[in-house]
C-alpha positions in Angstrom: 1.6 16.5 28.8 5.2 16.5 29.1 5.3 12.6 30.1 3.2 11.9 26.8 5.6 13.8 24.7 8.3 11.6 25.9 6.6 8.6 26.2 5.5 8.7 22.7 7.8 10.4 21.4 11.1 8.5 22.3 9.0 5.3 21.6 8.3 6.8 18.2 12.4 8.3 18.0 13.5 4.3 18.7 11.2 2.9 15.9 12.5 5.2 13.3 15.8 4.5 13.8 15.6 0.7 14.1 13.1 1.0 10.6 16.0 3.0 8.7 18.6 1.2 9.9 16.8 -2.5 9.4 15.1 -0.7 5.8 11.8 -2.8 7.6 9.1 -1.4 5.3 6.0 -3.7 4.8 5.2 -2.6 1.1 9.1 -4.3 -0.2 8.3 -6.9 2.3 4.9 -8.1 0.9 5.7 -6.6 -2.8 9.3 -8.5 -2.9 7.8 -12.1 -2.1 6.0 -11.4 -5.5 8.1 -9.6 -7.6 11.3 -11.2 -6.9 10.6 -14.0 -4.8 12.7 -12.3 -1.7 11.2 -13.4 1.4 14.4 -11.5 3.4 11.9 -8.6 4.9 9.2 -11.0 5.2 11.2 -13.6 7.6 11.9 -9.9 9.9 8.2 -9.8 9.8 7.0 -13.0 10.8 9.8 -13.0 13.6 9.0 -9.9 14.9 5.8 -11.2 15.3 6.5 -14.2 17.2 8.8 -12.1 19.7 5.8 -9.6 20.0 3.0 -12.3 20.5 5.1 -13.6 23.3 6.0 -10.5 25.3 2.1 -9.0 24.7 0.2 -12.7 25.9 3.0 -12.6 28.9 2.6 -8.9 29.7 -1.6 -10.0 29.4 -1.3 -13.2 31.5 0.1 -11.2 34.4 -2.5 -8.5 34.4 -0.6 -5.7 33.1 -2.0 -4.9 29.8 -5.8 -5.7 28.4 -7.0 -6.2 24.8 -9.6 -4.3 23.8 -13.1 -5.4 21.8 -11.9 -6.0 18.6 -15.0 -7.3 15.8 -14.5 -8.9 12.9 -15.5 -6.9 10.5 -15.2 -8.8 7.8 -16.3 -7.4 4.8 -14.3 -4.2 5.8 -11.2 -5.9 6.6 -11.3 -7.5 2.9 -12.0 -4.5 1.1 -9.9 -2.0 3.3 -6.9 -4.2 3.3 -7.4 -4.8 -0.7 -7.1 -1.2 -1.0 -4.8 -0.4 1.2 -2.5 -3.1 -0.4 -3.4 -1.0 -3.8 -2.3 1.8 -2.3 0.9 1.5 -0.9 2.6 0.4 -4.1 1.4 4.0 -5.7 2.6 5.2 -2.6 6.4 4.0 -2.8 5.8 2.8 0.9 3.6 1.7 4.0 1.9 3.8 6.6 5.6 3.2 9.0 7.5 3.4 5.7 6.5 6.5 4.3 7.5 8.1 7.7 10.6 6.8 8.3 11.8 7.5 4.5 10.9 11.4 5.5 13.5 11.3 8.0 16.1 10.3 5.2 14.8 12.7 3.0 12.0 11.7 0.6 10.0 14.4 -0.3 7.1 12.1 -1.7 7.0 10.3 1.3 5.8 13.8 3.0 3.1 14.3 0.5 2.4 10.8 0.8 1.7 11.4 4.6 0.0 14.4 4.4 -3.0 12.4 1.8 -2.9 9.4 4.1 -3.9 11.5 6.5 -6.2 13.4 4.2 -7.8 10.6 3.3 -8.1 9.0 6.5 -9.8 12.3 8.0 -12.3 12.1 5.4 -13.4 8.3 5.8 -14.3 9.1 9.8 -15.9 11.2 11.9 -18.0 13.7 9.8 -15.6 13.3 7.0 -17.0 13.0 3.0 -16.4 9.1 3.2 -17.4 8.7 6.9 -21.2 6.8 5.3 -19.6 5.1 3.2 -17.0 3.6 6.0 -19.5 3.3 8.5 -22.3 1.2 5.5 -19.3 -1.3 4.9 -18.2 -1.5 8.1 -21.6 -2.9 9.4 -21.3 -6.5 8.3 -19.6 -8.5 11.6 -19.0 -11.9 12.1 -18.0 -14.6 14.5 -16.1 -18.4 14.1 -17.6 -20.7 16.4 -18.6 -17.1 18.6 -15.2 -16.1 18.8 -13.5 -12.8 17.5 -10.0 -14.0 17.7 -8.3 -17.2 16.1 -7.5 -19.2 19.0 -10.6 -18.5 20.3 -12.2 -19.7 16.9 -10.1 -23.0 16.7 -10.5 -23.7 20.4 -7.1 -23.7 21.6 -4.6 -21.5 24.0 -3.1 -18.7 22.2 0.3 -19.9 23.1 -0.3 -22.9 20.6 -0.3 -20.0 17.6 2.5 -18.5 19.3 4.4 -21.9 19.2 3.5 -22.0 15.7 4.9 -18.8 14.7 8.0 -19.2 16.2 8.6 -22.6 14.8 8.2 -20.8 11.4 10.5 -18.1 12.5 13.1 -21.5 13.7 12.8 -22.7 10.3 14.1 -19.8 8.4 16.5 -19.0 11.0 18.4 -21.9 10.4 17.7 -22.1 6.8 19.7 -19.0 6.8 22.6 -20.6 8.7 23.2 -22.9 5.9 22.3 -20.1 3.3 25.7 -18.9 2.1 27.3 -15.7 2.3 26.2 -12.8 0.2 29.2 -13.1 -2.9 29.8 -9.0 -2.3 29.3 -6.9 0.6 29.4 -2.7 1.0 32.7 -1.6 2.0 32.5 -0.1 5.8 34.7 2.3 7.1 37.3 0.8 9.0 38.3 3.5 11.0 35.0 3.8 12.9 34.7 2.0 15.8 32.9 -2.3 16.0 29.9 -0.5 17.8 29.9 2.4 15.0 30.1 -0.4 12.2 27.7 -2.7 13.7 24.8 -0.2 14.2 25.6 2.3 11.2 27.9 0.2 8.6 25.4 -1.8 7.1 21.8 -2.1 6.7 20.6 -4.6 9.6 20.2 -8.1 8.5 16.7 -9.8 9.0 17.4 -11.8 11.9 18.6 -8.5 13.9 15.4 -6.1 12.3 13.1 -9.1 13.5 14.3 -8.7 16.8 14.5 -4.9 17.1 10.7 -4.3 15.8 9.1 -7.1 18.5 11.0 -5.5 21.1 10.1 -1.8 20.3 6.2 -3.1 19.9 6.6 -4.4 23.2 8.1 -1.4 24.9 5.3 0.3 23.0 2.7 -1.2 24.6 4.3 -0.4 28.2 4.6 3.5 27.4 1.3 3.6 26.0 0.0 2.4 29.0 2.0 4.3 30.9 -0.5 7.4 29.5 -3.4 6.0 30.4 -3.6 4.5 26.5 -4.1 0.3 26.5 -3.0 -0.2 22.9 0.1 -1.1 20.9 1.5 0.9 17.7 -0.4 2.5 15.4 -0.6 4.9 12.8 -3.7 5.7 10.8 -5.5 7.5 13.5 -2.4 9.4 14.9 -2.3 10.8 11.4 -5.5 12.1 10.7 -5.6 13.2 14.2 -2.6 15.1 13.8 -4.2 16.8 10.4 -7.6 17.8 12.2 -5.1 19.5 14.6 -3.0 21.4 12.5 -6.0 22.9 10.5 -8.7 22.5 12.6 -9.5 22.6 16.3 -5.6 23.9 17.4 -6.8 22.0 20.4 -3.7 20.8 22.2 -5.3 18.0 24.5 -6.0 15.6 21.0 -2.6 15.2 21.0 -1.6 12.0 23.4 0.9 9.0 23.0 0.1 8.0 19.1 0.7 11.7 17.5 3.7 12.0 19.1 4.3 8.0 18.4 4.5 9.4 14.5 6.3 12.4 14.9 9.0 11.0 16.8 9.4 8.0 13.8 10.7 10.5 10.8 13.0 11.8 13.8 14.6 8.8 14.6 15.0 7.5 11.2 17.0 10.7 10.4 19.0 10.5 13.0 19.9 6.7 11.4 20.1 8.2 7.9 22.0 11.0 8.9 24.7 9.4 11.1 24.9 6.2 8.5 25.4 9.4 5.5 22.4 7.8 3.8 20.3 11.2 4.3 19.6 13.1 1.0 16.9 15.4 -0.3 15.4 13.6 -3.1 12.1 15.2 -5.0 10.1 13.2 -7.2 8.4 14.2 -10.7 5.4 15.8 -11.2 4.2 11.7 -12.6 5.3 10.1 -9.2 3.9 12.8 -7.2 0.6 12.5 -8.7 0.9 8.6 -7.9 2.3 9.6 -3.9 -0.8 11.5 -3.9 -3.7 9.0 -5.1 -1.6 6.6 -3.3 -1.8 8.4 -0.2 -5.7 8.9 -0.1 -6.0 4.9 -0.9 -4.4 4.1 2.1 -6.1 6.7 4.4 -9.3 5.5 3.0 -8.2 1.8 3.1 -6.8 1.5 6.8 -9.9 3.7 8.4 -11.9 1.2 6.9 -10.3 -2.0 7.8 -9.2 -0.4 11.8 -5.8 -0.5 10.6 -3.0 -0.3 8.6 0.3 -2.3 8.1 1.4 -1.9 11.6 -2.1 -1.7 13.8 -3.5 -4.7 11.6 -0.3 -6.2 9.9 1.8 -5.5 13.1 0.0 -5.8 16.4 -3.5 -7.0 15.6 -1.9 -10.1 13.7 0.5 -10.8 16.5 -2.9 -10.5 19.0 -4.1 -13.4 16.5 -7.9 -11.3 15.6 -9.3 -12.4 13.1 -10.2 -9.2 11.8 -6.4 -8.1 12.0 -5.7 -11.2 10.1 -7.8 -10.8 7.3 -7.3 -7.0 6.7 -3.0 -8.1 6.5 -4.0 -11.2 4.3 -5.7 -8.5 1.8 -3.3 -6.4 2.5 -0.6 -8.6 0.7 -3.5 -9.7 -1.7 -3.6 -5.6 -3.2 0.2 -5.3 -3.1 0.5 -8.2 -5.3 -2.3 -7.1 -7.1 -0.9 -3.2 -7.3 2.6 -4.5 -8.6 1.2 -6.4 -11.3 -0.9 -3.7 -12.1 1.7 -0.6 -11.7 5.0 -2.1 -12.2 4.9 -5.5 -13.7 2.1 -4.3 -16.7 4.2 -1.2 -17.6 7.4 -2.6 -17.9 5.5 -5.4 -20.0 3.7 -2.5 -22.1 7.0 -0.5 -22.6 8.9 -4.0 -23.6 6.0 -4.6 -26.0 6.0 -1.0 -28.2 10.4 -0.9 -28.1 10.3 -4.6 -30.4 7.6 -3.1 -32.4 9.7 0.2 -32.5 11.8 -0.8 -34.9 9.6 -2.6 -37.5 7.4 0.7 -37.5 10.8 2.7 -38.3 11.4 0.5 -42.0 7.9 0.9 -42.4 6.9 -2.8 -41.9 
C-alpha cells in the first residue's frame, strides 16, 4: 500500500503544481476559443498531446505499457461529452480543474468535487442512473472494424502523431513572431532566477504544454508500476473515493487513481501557496447552487462517455480512440454551448432590461 500512496500520490502532487502554476484548465481552454477567441490554453493542449502521443506509442512499441479494449461507444460519447461540456461551465472548472483550484482555495470547487463524484456514483454500479448509463451506453460502433483512428483510416499511428506535432510547430512559431505582451506582472526581484522562473509568473503555453505531456507520461509508468496499465484519470477515482468515505471503509479500493486525485489539490497548494496566490474564497448561495448542478452534470456526463476532460480529452485523444475523440469533440461542443447559454445570454438579458430601464423610469 505504501508504494501506491507514493506512486499515486507524488504523480498526483506533480500535476497539481504544474496545473496551478501553468492555470492549465480545459473548461478556459475550450470556453476561451469561443468566448474570446484565445486559443493560448488550447495551443498547451494540443502540444501536450503531441508530447504525450509520442512518449505513450514509444513506451507501447517497446513492450512496456499495453492499451486496453477501448469501444466506441458512440452514442454515449456524444451525449456524455455534450453534457459534460454543459456542465463544466456551471461548474467554474473541469474534472483536473476543479481540484487543483481547491488547493488555492476555492471553496466551490470542493462542493463541485464532492457532486462530481455524487453524480458519478450514481450513474454506475447499482447507482439511481446506473440503467440509464448502461441503456445509452449499448449502441457500439466500428470504422472500417477498427476502434481507434489510425486503425479506421488505415495508417501507422505515428502519421497522427506527425500530424499533431506539425500543428503544435505551427503555433509555436506563430508565437515567435507574435509580439510581446504590452504589460507584464511585476516579479519580485529579490527572489532568486529559479524562484522567478517557477513561481513569478503564471507559466506560458509553450512551457504548460510541455509540463502536462511529461507528467501523463510519468503517469503511465507509476501506474504501471502498481500493477494499473492506464494513464490519468479522474471520474472514477472520484466516485471511488466517495463510496469509500461513506460506504464500505474498505481500504484495499483505494489504489494509484484515488491517491492520483488527492495528491492534485496538494500540489497545486503547494504552487498557490509558495507563488502567494492561495486565498479562501466562498461563493454565494447563486453560484453554489450552479457548483452543485454543475457538479452532478459532469459526474453523470464523464461515467457515461468513459471519461472526462483528462481520461477522454487527455489520454484517450492522444491514444487516437475514436471514442475518446468524440466524447472531447462534444465536450468542446457543450462548453460552447453552456457559455452561450450561462454567460453570453445573461449578460445579453441584463444589457437588454438596463436600456429599457430608463424609458420605464419617465414612464415611456
Amino acid at each position: 500500500m505504501i508504494g501506491v500512496i507514493l506512486a499515486g500520490g507524488l504523480t498526483g502532487v506533480l500535476f497539481g503544481f504544474v496545473l496551478q502554476r501553468g492555470r492549465f484548465c480545459m473548461t478556459s481552454g475550450f470556453r476561451d476559443l469561443y468566448l474570446t477567441r484565445d486559443a493560448t490554453l488550447f495551443k498547451a493542449y494540443v502540444l501536450s498531446l503531441a508530447i504525450q502521443s509520442t512518449g505513450i506509442f514509444a513506451l507501447h512499441a517497446a513492450g512496456i505499457i499495453r492499451f486496453g479494449s477501448d469501444p466506441f461507444q458512440w452514442l454515449a460519447a456524444s451525449v456524455g461529452g455534450l453534457i459534460f461540456g454543459l456542465s463544466l461551465i456551471l461548474a467554474g472548472g473541469c474534472a483536473s480543474g476543479t481540484y487543483y483550484r481547491i488547493g488555492e482555495g476555492l471553496v466551490g470547487s470542493v462542493v463541485a468535487a464532492v457532486f462530481y463524484g455524487i453524480g458519478a456514483l450514481a450513474s454506475r454500479g447499482t447507482g439511481a442512473l446506473a440503467p440509464l448509463t448502461k441503456q445509452i451506453q449499448g449502441p457500439t460502433a466500428t470504422l472500417n472494424g477498427e476502434s481507434s483512428l489510425y486503425g479506421a483510416l488505415g495508417v501507422s499511428p505515428w502519421v497522427l502523431v506527425a500530424a499533431l506535432w506539425a500543428v503544435s510547430l505551427i503555433f509555436l512559431v506563430r508565437s515567435r513572431r507574435a509580439p510581446a505582451p504590452a504589460w507584464q506582472p511585476p516579479v519580485d526581484e529579490r527572489r532568486s532566477p529559479v524562484w522567478r522562473a517557477v513561481f513569478g509568473r503564471g507559466w506560458s503555453w509553450q512551457a504548460t504544454g510541455v509540463a502536462v505531456g511529461l507528467v501523463a507520461i510519468i503517469a503511465w509508468l507509476t501506474s504501471i508500476s502498481t500493477g494499473r496499465m492506464a494513464g490519468l484519470g479522474i471520474t472514477g477515482a472520484t466516485a471511488g473515493l466517495l463510496r469509500f468515505l461513506v460506504a464500505s471503509g474498505d481500504v484495499s479500493a483505494l489504489d494509484w487513481n484515488t491517491f492520483l486525485v488527492l495528491g492534485i489539490p496538494v500540489g497545486s497548494f503547494i504552487a498557490a501557496k509558495a507563488a502567494g496566490e492561495f486565498r479562501l474564497r466562498a461563493p454565494g448561495p447563486a453560484r453554489l447552487l450552479q457548483h452543485i448542478v454543475g457538479g452532478l452534470g459532469m459526474g453523470f456526463g464523464a461515467t457515461l462517455a468513459r471519461g472526462c476532460n483528462i481520461g477522454n480529452g487527455l489520454v484517450a485523444v492522444s491514444q487516437f480512440s475514436l471514442n475518446g475523440w468524440t466524447a472531447t469533440l462534444f465536450t468542446i461542443l457543450g462548453t460552447w454551448l453552456g457559455a452561450y447559454l450561462f454567460l453570453v445570454l445573461p449578460a445579453r438579458l441584463a444589457e437588454s432590461r438596463q436600456a429599457a430601464a430608463p424609458g420605464l423610469a419617465h414612464g415611456d
